[in-house]
N, C-alpha and C positions, 0 to 999 in steps of 0.2 A: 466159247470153249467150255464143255465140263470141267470137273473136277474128278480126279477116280483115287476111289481110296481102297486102299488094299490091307489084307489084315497081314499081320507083321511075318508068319509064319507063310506067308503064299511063295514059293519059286517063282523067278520072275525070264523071261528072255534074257541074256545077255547079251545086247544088239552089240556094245563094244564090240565083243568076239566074235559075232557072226558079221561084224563091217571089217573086223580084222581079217578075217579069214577072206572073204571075198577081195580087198584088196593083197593080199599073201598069194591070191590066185591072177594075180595081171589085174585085176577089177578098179580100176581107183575111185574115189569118191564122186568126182564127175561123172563117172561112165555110168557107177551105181544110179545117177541122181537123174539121170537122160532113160536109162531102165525101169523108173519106177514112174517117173513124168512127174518131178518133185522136185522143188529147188535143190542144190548142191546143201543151202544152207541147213537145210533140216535136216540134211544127213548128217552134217555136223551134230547138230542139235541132237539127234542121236547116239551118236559117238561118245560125242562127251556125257552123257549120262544127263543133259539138263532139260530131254525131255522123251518121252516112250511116242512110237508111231502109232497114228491111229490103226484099229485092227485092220482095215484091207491093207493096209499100207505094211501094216508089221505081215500081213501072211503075203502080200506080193514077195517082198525080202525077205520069208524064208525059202518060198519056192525059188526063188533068183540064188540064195544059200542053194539049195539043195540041187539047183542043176547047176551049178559052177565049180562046187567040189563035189561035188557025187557024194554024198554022204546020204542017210537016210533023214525025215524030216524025223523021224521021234530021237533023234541025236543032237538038234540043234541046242545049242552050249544054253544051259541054265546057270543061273545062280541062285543062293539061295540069301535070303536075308539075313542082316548080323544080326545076332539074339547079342543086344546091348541089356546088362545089368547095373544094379546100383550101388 
């Protein structure tokens, strides 16, 4: 497994939100994890923020986002990183 390092100002996916939203639509994290053909546990792993999907993995689960709630894909929920000062 790589390492990815992101420079502090980069927006990043907010998979929480978009695993929120897809469960807020009937979707639970099993069903997500049987849709993607990926353990249940990495969706977790997801969720909780203790790890990013790899890319096919993060754009199967937008597209799975984006036909569940009908929303457009350049809408899928960002965040932006905390600018920490000293």
């Amino acid at each position: 497994m790589s390492t990815v390092y992101r420079r502090s100002n980069e927006p990043r996916t907010d998979w929480f939100r978009v695993l929120t939203d897809l469960n807020r639509s009937g979707l639970g994290n099993r069903a997500v994890a049987r849709r993607l053909k990926v353990p249940k546990t990495r969706i977790l792993g997801w969720k909780t923020d203790d790890h990013e999907p790899r890319h096919s993995d993060g754009e199967r689960l937008i597209a799975l986002w984006v036909e569940v709630t009908g929303h457009a894909r350049e809408d899928v929920p960002i965040r932006m990183p905390y600018a920490w000062s000293g």
